[in-house]
C-alpha positions as CSV (number, residue, x, y, z in Angstrom):
1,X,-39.1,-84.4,-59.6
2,X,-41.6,-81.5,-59.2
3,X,-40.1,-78.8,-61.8
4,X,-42.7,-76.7,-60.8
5,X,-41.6,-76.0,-57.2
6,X,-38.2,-75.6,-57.7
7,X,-36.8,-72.2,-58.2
8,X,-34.6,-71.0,-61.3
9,X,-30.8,-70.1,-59.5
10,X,-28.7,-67.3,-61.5
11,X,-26.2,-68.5,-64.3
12,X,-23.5,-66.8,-65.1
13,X,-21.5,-69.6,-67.2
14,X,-18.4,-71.3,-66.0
15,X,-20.9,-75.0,-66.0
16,X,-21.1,-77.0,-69.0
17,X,-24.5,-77.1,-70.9
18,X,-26.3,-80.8,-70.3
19,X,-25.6,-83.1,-72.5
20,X,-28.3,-84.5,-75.1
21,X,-28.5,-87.5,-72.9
22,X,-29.8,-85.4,-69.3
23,X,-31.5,-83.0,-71.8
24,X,-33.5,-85.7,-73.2
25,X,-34.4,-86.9,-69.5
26,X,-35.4,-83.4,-68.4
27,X,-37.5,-83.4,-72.0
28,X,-39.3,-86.1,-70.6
29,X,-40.4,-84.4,-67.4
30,X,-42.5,-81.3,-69.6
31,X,-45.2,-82.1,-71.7
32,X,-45.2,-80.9,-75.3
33,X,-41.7,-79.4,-75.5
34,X,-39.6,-80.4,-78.1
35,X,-35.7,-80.2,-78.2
36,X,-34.2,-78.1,-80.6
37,X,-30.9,-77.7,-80.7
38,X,-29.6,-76.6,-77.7
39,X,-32.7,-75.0,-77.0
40,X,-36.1,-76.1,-75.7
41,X,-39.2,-74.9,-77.4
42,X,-43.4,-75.5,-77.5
43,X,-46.0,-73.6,-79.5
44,X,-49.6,-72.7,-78.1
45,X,-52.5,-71.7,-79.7
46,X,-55.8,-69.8,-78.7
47,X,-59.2,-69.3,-79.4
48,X,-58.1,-65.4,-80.1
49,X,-55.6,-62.5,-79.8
50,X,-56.6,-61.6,-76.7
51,X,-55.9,-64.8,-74.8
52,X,-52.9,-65.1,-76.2
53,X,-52.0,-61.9,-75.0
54,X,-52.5,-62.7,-71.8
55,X,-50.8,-65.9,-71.9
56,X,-47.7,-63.6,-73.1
57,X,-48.2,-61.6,-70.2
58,X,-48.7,-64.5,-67.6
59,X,-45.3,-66.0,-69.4
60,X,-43.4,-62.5,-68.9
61,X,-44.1,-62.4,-65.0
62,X,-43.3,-66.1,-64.1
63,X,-40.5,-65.4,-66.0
64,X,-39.2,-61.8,-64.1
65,X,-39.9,-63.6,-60.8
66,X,-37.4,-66.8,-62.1
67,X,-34.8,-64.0,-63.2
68,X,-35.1,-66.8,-66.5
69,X,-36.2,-64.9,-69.8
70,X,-37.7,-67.2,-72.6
71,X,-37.5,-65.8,-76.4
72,X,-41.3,-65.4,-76.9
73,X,-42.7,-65.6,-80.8
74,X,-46.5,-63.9,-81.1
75,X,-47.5,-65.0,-84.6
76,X,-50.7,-65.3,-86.6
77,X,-53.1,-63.8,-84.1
78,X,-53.2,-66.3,-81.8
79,X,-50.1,-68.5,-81.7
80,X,-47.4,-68.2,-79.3
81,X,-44.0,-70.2,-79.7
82,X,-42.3,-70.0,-76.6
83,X,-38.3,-70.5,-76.9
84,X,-35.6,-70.9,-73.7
85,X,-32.1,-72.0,-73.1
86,X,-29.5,-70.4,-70.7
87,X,-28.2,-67.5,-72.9
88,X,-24.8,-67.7,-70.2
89,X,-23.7,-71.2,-71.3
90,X,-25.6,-71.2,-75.0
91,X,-27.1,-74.5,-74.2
92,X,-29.8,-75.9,-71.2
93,X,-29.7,-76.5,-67.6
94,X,-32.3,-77.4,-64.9
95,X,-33.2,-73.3,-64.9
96,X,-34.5,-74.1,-68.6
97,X,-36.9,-77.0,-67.8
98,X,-38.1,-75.3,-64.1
99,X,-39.7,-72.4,-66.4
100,X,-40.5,-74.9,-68.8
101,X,-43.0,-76.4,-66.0
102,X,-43.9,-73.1,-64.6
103,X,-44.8,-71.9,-68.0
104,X,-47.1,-74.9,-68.3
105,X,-49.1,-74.8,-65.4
106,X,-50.4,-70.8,-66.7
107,X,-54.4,-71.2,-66.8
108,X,-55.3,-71.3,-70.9
């Protein structure tokens, strides 16, 4: 399953969360993110502030386009922790792990 090409579809609740069980299969399907919680999350780090920057700013316009909003973390200079689950049904669905693989494909 190509994440990557699929398209993030609007939530607005009423559909259960995925279970550990799919959650851990999606996991599977994007390098370098971790569960937590009902969340999914992966840190980054670059040579400097400025790259890091821009990664912020690559991660911010993938996500308008999906209509999907990550919680994004800026710390230390130059490490990002990006942070996503669907805020509708406080838990994650397919939307979570399509920006997930968008996010990864952005040119460090």
């Amino acid at each position: 399953m190509d994440l990557a090409r699929k398209k993030c579809v609007p939530c607005e609740g009423g559909v259960k969360p995925f279970s550990r069980k799919v959650a851990k299969n999606y996991a599977k399907l994007v390098s370098g993110w971790k569960l937590n919680g009902n969340k999914i999350q992966r840190e980054f780090r670059f040579k400097n502030f400025l790259l890091a920057m821009k990664f912020v700013n690559n991660v911010a316009r993938i996500a308008q386009k999906e209509g999907h909003h990550p919680d994004i973390l800026l710390y230390s200079w130059n490490h990002v922790r990006i942070t996503t689950y669907t805020h509708a049904i406080d838990g994650l669905s397919e939307n979570d792990f399509i920006l997930a693989a968008k996010i990864d494909g952005i040119d460090k």
